[in-house]
C-alpha angles and dihedrals in degrees: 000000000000127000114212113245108215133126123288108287089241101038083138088080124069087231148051117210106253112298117209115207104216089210113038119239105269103266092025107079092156101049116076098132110077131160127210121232131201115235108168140047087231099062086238115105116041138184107230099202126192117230092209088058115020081194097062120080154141138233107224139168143199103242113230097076094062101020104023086176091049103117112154120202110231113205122226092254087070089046089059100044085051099043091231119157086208147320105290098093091049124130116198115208126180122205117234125217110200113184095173123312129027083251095070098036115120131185128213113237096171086064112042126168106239111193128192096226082204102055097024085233120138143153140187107257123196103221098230119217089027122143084189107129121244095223113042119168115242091212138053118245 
């Protein structure tokens, strides 16, 4: 099934309710409530900001902006941890990596954060059989 990669329903607000990760992010056990901040005027780049450690975040997109072909199938394993009845009410987030300028920032597209705008439930799923890259580069050389 495809989830549909847009931008956060409410990206006119500065801020998502709470958003509890059902697996937590490899490294990070003891962080599964994040919130997603607004960082843009656009609706495209986030902090995803954990509320166990208001230090810890994550730079994350919506896709189309930067990869307007970019559809991951979710299995329905996914589906199931989420609770989610289908794939309508998906978010698909990708998690940016900026080393210094926009030039070298990459975004993971094997590992997306797929979110259940309903439940407010999400995880990072690693789209099995991919061949998508882990670090690909936001910008054009």
């Amino acid at each position: 099934m495809n989830a549909e990669a847009a931008a956060p329903a409410n990206a006119d607000t500065d801020e998502m309710p709470a958003i509890e990760l059902v697996c937590p992010m490899p490294g990070f056990a003891e962080h599964r409530r994040f919130v997603l901040v607004r960082m843009d005027d656009a609706g495209v780049l986030f902090s995803m900001r954990s509320l166990e450690n208001p230090d810890l975040r994550f730079l994350v997109i919506a896709p189309n902006p930067f990869f307007p072909g970019y559809e991951p199938e979710i299995e329905e394993e996914t589906l199931a941890m989420l609770g989610a009845a289908g794939t309508s009410d998906l978010l698909v987030l990708l998690v940016v990596t900026a080393p210094g300028s926009i030039a070298e920032a990459t975004a993971n597209l094997m590992a997306p954060i797929v979110v259940d705008t309903t439940t407010r439930r999400a995880i990072q799923t690693v789209l099995t059989g991919s061949d998508l890259p882990v670090r690909a580069p936001l910008v054009s050389a």
